[in-house]
N, C-alpha and C positions, 0 to 999 in steps of 0.2 A: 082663680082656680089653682090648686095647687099641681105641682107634678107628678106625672105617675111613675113608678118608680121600675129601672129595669131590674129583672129576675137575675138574683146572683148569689148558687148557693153555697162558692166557696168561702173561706174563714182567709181574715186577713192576717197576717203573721210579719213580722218584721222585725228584724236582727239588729243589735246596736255595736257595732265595731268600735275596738278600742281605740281610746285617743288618743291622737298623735303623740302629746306630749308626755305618757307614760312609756313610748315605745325611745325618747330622748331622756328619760330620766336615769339610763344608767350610764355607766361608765368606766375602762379597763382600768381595774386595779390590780392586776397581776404583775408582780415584780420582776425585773427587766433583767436578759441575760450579758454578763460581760466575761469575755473568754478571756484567758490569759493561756500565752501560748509560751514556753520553755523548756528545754531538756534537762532542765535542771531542777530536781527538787526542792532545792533549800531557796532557789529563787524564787519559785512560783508560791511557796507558803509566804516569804517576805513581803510579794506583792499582793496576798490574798491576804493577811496580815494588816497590810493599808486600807484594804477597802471594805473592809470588814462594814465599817462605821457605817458607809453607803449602804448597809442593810438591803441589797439585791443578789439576787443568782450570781454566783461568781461558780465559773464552769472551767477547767484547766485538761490543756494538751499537752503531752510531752513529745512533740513531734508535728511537723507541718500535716502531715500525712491523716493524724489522729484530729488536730483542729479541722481538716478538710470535709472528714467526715460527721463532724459536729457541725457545723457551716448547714450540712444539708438537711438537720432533722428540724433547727429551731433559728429566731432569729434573736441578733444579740446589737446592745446599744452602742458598744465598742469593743474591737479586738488590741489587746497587750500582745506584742509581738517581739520574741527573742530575734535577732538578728543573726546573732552566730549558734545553727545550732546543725549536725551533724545530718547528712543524706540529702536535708530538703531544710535550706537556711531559709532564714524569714524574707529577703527578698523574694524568691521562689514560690513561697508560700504564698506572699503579698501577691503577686502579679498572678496564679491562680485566682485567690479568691477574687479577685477584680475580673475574671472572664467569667464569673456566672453573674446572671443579672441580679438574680436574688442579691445578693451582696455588694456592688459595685458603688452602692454610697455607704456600707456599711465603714466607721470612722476607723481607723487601724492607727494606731501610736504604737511607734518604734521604742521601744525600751533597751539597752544596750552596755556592756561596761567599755566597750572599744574606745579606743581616743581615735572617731571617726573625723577622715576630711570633712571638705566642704562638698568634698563630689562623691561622698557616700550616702553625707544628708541628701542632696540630689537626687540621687537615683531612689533615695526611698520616698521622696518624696515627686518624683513621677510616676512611683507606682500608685500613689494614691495616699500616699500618709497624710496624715493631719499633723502629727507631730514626730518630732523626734526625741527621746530624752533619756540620758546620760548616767549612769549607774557614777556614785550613791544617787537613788535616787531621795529625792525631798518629798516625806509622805503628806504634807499638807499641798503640795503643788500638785502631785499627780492625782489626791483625792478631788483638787479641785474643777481639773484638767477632766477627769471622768466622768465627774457630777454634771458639767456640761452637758456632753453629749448622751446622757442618760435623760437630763430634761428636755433637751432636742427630740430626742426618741420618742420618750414619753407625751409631748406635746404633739407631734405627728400623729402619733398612734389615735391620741383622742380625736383630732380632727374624724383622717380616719374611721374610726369605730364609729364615729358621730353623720359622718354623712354616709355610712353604711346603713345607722337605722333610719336616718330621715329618709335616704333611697326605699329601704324596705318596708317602712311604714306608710309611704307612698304608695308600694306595691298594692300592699296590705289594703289596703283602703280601696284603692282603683278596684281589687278584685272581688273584695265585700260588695262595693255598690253595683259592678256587674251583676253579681250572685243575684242581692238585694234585686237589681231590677227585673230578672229574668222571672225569680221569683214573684214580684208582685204582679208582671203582666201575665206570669199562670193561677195566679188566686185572684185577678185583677180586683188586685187591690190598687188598682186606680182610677180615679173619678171620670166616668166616661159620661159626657150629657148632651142632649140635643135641646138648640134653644133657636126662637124666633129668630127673622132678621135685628128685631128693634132689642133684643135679649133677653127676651121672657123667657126660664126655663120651662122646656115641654118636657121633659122626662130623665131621669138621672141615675145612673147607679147606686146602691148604699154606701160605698166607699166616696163618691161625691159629695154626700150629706155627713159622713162621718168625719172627713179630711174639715169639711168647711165647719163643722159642728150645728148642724143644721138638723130638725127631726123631720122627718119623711113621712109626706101626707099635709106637713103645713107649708102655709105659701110660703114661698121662696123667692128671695131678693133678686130682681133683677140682675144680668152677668155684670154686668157696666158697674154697679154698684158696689159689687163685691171688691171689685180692684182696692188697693189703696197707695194713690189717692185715689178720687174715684173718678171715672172716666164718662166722657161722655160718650152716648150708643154711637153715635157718628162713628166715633173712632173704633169701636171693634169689626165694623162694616166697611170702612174703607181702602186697608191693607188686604180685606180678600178678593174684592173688587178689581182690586190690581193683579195678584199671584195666584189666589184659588186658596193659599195654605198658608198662616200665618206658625209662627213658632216661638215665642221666649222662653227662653232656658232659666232666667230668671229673673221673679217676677213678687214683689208682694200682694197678697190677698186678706181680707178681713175676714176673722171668725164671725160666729153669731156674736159672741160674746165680746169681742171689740178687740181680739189680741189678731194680731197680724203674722203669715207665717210665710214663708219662702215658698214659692210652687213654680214648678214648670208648666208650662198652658200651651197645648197645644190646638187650633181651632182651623176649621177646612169648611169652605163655601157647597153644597151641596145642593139640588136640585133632585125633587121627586118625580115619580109617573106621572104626574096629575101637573107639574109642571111650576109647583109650588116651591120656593128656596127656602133654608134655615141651614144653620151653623150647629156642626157637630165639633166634639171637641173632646180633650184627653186633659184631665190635670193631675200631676202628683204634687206629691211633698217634696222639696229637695232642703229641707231646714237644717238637716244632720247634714247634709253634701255642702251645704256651704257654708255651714261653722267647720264642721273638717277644715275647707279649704283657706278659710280666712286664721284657721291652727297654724295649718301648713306655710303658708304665708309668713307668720309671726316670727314662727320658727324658725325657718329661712333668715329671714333679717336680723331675726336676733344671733344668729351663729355668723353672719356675715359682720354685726356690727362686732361680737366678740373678738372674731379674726381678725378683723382693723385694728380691734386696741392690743391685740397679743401685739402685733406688726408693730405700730406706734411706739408702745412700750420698748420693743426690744430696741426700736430705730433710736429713740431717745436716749435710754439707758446708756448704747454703747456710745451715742454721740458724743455725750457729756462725761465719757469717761475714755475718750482720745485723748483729750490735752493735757488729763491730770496726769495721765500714764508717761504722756512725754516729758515733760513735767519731773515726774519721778526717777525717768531715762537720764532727765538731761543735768540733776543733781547730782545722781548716785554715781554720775559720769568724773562730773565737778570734784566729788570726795574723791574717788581714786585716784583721779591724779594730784589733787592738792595734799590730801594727806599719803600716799603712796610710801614715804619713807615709817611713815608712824604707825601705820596699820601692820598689824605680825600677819604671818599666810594665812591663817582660819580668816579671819577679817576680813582678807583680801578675796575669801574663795565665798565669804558670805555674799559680797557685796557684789561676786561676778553674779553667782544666785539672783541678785535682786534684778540687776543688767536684763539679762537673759527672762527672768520672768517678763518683765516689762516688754521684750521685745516677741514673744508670742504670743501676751495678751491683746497688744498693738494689731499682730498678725487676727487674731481671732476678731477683735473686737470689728477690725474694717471688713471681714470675712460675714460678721451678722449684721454690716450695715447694709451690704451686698444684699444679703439671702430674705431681709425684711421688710425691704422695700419693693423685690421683685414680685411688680404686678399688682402693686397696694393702690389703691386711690388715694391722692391728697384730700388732707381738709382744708377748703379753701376760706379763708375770712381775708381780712384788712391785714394786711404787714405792711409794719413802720420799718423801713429798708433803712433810716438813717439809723433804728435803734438798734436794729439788727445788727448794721456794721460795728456799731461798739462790742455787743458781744461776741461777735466773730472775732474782732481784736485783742481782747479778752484772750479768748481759749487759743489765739494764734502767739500771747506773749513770750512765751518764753523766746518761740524760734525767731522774733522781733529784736528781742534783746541778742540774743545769739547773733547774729546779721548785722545789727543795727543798721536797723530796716527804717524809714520815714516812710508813712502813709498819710498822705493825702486827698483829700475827699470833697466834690461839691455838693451840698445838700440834695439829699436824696429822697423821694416821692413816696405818698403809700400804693403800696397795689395790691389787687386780690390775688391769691395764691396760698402755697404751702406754708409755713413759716421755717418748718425742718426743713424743708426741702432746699427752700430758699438762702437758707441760713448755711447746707452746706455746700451749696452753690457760689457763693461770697467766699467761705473758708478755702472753699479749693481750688480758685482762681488768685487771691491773695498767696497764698503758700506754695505756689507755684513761681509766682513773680519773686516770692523771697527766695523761693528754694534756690531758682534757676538762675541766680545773678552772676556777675562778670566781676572784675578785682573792685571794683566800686560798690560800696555800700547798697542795697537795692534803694531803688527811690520807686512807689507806688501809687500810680495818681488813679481816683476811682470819679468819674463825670457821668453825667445823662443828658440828654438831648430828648427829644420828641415832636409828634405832631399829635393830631387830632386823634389816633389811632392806636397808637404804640409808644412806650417808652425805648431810648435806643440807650444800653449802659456801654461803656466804657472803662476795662480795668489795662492801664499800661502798665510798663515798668521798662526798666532799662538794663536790662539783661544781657543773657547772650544767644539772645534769638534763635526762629525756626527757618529755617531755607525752606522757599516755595513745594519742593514737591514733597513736604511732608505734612501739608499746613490743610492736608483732610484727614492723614493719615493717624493722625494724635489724637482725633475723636473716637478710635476706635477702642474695644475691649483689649486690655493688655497691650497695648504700643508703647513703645520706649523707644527713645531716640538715643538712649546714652545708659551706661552699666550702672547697674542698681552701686557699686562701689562708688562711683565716681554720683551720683547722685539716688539716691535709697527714692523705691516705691514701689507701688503694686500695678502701673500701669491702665491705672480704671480708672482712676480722679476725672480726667477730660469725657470721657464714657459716658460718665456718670450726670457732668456737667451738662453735657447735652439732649442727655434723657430731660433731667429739670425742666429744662425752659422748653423740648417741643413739647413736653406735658402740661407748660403753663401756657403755650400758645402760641410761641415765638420759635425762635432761632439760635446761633451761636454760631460766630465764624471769627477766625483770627487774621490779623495784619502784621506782617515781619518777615525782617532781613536777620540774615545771621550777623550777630554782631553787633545789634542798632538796637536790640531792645524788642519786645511785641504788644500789638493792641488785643486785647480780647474781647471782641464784641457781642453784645447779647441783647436781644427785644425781648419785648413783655407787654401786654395788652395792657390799656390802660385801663382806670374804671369808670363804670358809667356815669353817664352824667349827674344821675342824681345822686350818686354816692364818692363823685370826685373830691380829690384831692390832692390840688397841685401847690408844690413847695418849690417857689419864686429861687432862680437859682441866682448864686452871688457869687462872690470872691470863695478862691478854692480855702479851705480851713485846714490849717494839720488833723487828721482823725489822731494823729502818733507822732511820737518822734523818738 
C-alpha cells in the first residue's frame, strides 16, 4: 500500500551560496608605501631617484613631525630615516613611531652622511632600526635592502588578506545555511515522515518524496533500505529503544534513481492513544553543507601547506647562503690586507662596501632564519647524521681553515627528524667548539652512544670552557658570556639548539670546566624497529683535518 501523503502547501525554495574558493581567488595587489623622511630636498629626490625602479608609492616627509602625521593615515613597508634633521631629529622621530602600536614592527633604516660611533648605531638601533646606512649611499645596496622588507610586507599582507576571506567566507556560509535552514523549516521544505516500527513508510511529506526522488502515491521503499549501505530494520529500532531520539548529522541515502546524497535524519520513538508505537522522523539534504565543508577543509590545508613551504624556502634559502657570505667576508678580508699597499683609496673604499655588505646580509640572513622557523612544523623523514656532518663541514670550511680546527667523528646513525633543522643543530654546536677555543688549535670529537630508546650524541672540544653557574644560562635567547669583540654573535645559536632537539624529542645539556674544554650533550629518539637503522660504531675517523 502505498503512503498517503501529508498536506503541504508551501513552495520549496532554496539559495545556493557562493563557493568558498571564489571568495580565496583574489588577492592585494595594491602597491606598497615607503616613506622617506628628510629635511632636505635635494636628498629625498636622491633617494626617491633610487627606488624609483621598485615601482611602489614612495611617500616623503620633510620633518619628523610631518612623517608622524603620515604614519597615522596609511601603512608603509619601510621608513628612510634622516638622522640629523632640525626641531625633531630622527632618533626622536624613531622612538615616537615605535610607541604607537600601529607601527612598532614597521622596518625603519637609518640613512645618514655623519661619520657615526658605534654608540650612535646603538642607540638607533634600540630604538628599533633594522639598519643603519652611510651617505654616499650604494643605490643597488639600498634598492636591495628595501626590496626585502617590501616582500616581507607584501607576503604578510597576503597571508593576512587570505585568512581574512577564508574567516569571512566561513562567516558567509555559516550565515547562509542558518538563513537556508530557518527558511526551509518555514516552507518545510524538509522531509517530515511517519513510518512502522519494522519501517514501512505510513505517510510522508512532498518534500520527502522529492528530496529522496520518489513519486507520491507509489509504493515506497522501506526506511532501512533507503540507507546506503543498507541497513538492517533491527538497527533503526534499536538506538530508540535506548534514548527515545536518535540524530545523524550525516548520513548517506539512496535516490530512486541509484545516486546517493548527504541528509541529515532525524528519527524519535513515538507512542499513540490507542497505545500503538511508530517512528517519526525529519530528513534534509545537507549535500551543499558538506561539500562547502570538505572546500573549507581543502582550503585550510592547502594555505597551511603553502605557509610551510614560504617557511621552508626562506629557512633554506638563507641557510645555504650563511657560509657563502662568510666565505666572501673572509676573502675580501684576505685581499685587504694582502694587497693593502697595491690597492689606491677608491679600491680600498670598494672593498670596505663589500665588507660591510656581507656583514648585514650575515645580520639579516640569521634574522630570517629566526623569524621562519618560528612555530613551523618540521618535516620528518630518515636523516643520514653521518652525511649530514659532511655537509655541515662543508659550509663550516672556511672558519676550519681559519682555526685549523680537526674534527673528528664516530660513525653516526640514521634518525627520523628535520634534516634543516638537524643540520643546523650539527653547524651550531661544531662552530661554537671552533669559535670558542683556547691558544691550541680546536680539536672536535663528535661520538654517540645509545640504548633501546634514544640516541645519546656527544659534541666536545677543548676550548675554554663554561663555569657551572652559567651551564643553563647559555640555552637561553640572547645570552653571552663574553663581548661580541672578543668573540662575534647574535647570542641565539644555543636557543635555538635546544628548540631542535626538544622538538625532536629529546633534550640537550652541557659538561664543563673553565679551562678544560665542554661536552655538549644531546638525545634523539631512536627509530622504530621496523624502520631501524643502526650503524655498528668503530674507531673514531678524522671527519677533517
Amino acid at each position: 500500500m502505498a503512503p498517503a501523503a501529508i498536506n503541504n502547501n508551501s513552495q520549496s525554495q532554496s539559495s545556493q551560496p557562493p563557493a568558498v574558493n571564489q571568495a580565496l581567488s583574489g588577492s592585494p595587489t595594491n602597491k606598497v608605501n615607503i616613506l622617506i623622511v628628510d629635511d632636505r630636498a635635494d636628498k629625498i629626490l636622491a633617494l626617491e631617484s633610487i627606488l624609483l625602479e621598485l615601482n611602489e608609492n614612495i611617500v616623503c616627509a620633510q620633518s619628523g613631525k610631518e612623517a608622524l602625521k603620515l604614519l597615522l593615515q596609511d601603512d608603509y613597508a619601510v621608513i628612510l630615516l634622516d638622522v640629523s634633521m632640525p626641531v625633531m631629529d630622527g632618533y626622536e622621530t624613531a622612538e615616537l613611531i615605535r610607541r604607537r602600536e600601529r607601527n612598532e614592527r614597521t622596518p625603519i633604516i637609518f640613512v645618514t652622511a655623519i661619520n657615526s660611533t658605534d654608540s650612535h648605531a646603538s642607540k638607533g638601533y634600540s630604538l628599533g632600526a633594522v639598519d643603519y646606512i652611510f651617505a654616499p649611499v650604494v643605490a643597488d645596496v639600498l634598492r636591495a635592502k628595501v626590496a626585502v622588507f617590501i616582500d616581507l610586507f607584501k607576503k604578510s599582507a597576503q597571508v593576512k588578506y587570505q585568512a581574512e576571506l577564508l574567516h569571512a567566507a566561513a562567516e558567509r556560509r555559516a550565515d547562509q545555511l542558518d538563513t537556508r535552514l530557518r527558511s526551509l523549516l518555514n516552507r518545510i521544505d524538509v522531509g517530515v515522515f511517519r513510518a512502522e516500527l519494522d519501517g514501512s513508510i505510513i505517510e510522508a511529506n512532498p518534500a520527502f518524496f522529492r528530496l529522496l526522488g520518489l513519486e507520491n502515491g507509489i509504493a515506497t521503499p522501506n526506511l532501512a533500505s533507503l540507507y546506503s549501505p543498507t541497513r538492517a530494520r533491527n538497527e533503526l529500532l534499536s538506538p530508540l529503544r535506548a534514548t527515545g531520539t536518535e540524530r545523524e548529522p550525516e548520513v548517506q541515502m539512496r535516490r530512486a534513481n541509484g545516486d546517493t546524497i548527504w541528509v541529515s535524519v532525524t528519527r524519535s520513538l513515538h507512542t499513540s492513544d490507542d497505545g500503538r508505537e511508530y517512528i517519526e522522523g525529519l530528513i534534509e539534504d545537507v549535500s551543499e553543507r558538506k561539500l562547502a565543508a570538505d572546500v573549507l577543509v581543502r582550503k585550510v590545508e592547502q594555505l597551511a601547506r603553502s605557509n610551510a613551504d614560504l617557511e621552508q624556502f626562506a629557512y633554506v634559502s638563507a641557510h645555504d647562503l650563511k657560509e657563502p657570505l662568510r666565505m666572501v667576508s673572509a676573502y675580501s678580508t684576505l685581499i685587504a690586507h694582502r694587497y693593502d699597499q697595491t690597492l689606491d683609496g677608491e679600491g680600498k673604499q670598494y672593498l670596505s662596501y663589500v665588507l660591510d655588505g656581507a656583514r648585514h646580509a650575515q645580520q639579516l640572513i640569521n634574522d630570517l632564519l629566526t623569524f621562519s622557523r618560528a612555530g613551523a612544523e618540521e618535516t620528518v623523514k630518515s636523516v643520514d647524521l653521518e652525511a649530514l656532518l659532511k655537509r655541515t663541514i662543508f659550509n663550516l670550511q672556511a672558519a676550519i681553515d681559519e682555526k685549523q680546527a680537526v674534527i673528528l667523528s664516530e660513525p653516526l646513525p640514521v634518525v627520523d627528524g628535520d634534516p634543516v633543522l638537524l643540520g643546523q643543530l650539527l653547524q651550531n654546536l661544531i662552530s661554537n667548539a671552533i669559535k670558542f677555543c683556547a691558544d691550541a688549535p680546536p680539536m672536535v670529537r663528535i661520538s654517540v652512544a645509545g640504548d633501546e630508546k634514544e640516541w645519546q650524541f656527544c659534541v666536545s672540544d677543548n676550548g675554554i670552557g663554561i663555569s657551572p653557574q652559567y651551564q643553563e644560562r647559555i640555552f637561553g635567547m640572547f645570552q653571552r658570556l663574553h663581548s661580541r669583540k672578543a668573540y662575534p654573535g647574535t647570542g641565539i645559536g644555543l636557543a635555538l639548539c635546544r628548540k631542535v632537539v626538544e622538538r625532536h624529542g629529546g633534550r640537550i645539556w652541557v659538561e664543563s670546566e673553565t679551562g678544560k674544554g665542554s661536552k655538549f650533550l644531546f638525545s634523539l629518539q631512536r627509530k622504530d624497529a621496523s624502520g631501524a637503522h643502526v650503524v655498528q660504531s668503530g674507531e673514531q675517523q678524522p671527519a677533517h683535518e
